[in-house]
N, C-alpha and C positions, 0 to 999 in steps of 0.2 A: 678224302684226306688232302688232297692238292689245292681244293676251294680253302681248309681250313688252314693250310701252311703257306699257302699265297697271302693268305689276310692277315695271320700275324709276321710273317716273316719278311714276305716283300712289300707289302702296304705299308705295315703298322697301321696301329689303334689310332696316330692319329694328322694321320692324311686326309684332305681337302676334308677338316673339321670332324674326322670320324665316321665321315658318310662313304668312304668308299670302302673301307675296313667291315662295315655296315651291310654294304654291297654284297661283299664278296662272302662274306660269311653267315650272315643273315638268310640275304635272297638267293644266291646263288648256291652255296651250300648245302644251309639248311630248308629251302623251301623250294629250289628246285632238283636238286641231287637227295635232298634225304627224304623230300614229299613227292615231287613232280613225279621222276624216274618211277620209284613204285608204281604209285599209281597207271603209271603210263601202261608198264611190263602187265601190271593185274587185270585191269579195265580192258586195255584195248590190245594187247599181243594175247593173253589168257583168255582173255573175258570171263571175266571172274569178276565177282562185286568186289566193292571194298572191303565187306566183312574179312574177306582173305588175309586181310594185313589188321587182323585183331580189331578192326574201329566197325563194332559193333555194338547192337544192343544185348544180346544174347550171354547170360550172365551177369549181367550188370549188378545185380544190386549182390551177389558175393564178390564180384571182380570191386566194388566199393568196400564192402565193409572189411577185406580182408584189405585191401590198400591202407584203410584208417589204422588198421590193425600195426601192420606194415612198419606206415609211417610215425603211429606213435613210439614204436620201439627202437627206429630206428632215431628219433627228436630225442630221446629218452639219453639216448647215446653220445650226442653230437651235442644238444642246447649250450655248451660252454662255450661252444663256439661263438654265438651269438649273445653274449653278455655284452661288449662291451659296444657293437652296431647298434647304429642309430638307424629309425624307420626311414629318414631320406636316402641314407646311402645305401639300405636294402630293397627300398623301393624300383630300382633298376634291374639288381640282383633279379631277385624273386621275378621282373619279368624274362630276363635272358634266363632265366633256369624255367619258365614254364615253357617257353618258344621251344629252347633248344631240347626239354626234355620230351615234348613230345615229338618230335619230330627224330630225336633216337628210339624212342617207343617204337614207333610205327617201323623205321630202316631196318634196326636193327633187332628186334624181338620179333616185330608184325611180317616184313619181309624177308632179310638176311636168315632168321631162325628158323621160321617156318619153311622157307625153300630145300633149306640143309637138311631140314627134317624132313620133308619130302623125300628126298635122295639117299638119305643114309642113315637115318633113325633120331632118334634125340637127342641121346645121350654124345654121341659125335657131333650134332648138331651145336651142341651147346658147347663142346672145348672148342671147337671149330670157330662159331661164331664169338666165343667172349674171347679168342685169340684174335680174333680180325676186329674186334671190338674196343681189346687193348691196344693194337696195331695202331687204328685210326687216332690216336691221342699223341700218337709221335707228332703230328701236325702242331701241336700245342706248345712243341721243345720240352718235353715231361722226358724224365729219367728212367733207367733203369727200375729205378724202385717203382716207382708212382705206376709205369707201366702193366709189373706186375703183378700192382696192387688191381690195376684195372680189372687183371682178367677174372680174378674171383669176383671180385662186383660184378662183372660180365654174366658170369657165376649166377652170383646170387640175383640178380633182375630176371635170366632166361629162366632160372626154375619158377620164382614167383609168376610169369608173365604163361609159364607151361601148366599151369592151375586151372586155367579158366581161356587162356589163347584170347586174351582181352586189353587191351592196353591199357585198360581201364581199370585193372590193378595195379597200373604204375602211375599212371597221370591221372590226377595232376599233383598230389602230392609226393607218393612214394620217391620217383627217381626222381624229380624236381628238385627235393628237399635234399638227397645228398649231391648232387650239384650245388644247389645254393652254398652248402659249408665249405663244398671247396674252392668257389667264388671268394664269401668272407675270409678263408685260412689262407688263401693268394694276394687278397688285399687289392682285387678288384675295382677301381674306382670309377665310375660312371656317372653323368651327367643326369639328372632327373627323367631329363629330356626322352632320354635312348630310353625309358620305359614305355613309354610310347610307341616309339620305331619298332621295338621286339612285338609287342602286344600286336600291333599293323601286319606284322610279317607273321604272328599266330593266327588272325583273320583269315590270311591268307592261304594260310595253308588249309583252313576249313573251307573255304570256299573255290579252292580245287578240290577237295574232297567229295563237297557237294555236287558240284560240277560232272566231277567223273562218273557217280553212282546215277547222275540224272543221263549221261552218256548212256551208262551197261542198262537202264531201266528199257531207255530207247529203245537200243537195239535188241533186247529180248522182244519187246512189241512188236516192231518191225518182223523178227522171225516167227513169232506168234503169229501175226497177222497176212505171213507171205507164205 
């Protein structure tokens, strides 16, 4: 929460050209606090695959069709939103909602939920974590309301995401798509450009991904072989 109230509150969006707003919210937030940290705790204090934090194969193809599912009911709900945007102004959109939405997939359903659930069951797990869930949005300057509009969203992603323990029934459309609206209902405006930067920092985040499971493969070998 301090990477994401540092960036809009003491940067702003648009310091040395949006690139440090970028920064700090982008890479430092979201690719090293909401991807790095995980993985680090999982990999290499656990040792534990990545699988741990939901970004697996395993269910995949219910963890998809129940997302389509998902996110058609959830399009179903919201498309008026999207009447009156045009494809360039959502063009940026749609990338900061797939960056950012996976990268709360994995924090906060793949790590935060499942730890909680570790410790103290599910059902705690889940008021616990979509409270610290809605919490993290204070960083955004969102209200009273919209906060605890969060925590049942919170809600409703931990149950869907506790179906299958896959992120892969959120992303990349399900929670992407309702970020996206509340991108367009804010009036979000973004430079073409920044879908690029987002998409670069979604890379990224796959390729510490990668990185780490080629880590825990390692050292399983290593122990196998010593």
């Amino acid at each position: 929460m301090a990477a994401l109230y540092t960036a809009t509150f003491v940067i702003g969006r648009q310091a040395v050209g949006g690139l440090a707003y970028f920064g700090m919210y982008a890479l430092v937030g979201a690719v090293g606090c909401g991807i790095a940290i995980p993985l680090v705790w999982t990999v290499a204090v656990r040792r534990r695959p990545v699988s741990d934090l939901g970004i697996t194969r395993e269910a995949l193809a219910p963890s998809l069709l129940l997302q389509v599912l998902f996110a058609g009911l959830l399009f179903v709900a919201i498309s008026p939103n999207f009447a009156a945007a045009d494809l360039a102004s959502l063009a940026p959109l749609v990338a900061l909602a797939l960056c950012i939405g996976f990268f709360e997939a994995v924090f906060w359903r793949g790590w935060v939920l499942r730890r909680l659930e570790d410790s103290f069951g599910l059902l705690p797990a889940i008021l616990v974590g979509s409270a610290l869930y809605a919490a993290y949005h204070i960083g955004y300057g969102m209200g009273t309301g919209e906060i605890a509009s969060l925590f049942f969203i919170g809600i409703m992603f931990s149950l869907a995401f506790s179906l299958t323990n896959s992120v892969f029934i959120l992303w990349p459309l399900f929670q992407p798509l309702g970020q996206l609206v509340t991108l367009v209902r804010d009036g979000l405006d973004l430079p073409l450009l920044a879908a690029l930067g987002f998409l670069e920092a979604l890379a990224l985040m796959w390729l510490l991904i990668y990185l780490a499971q080629r880590y825990y493969r390692r050292n399983i070998e290593q122990a196998a072989a010593g």
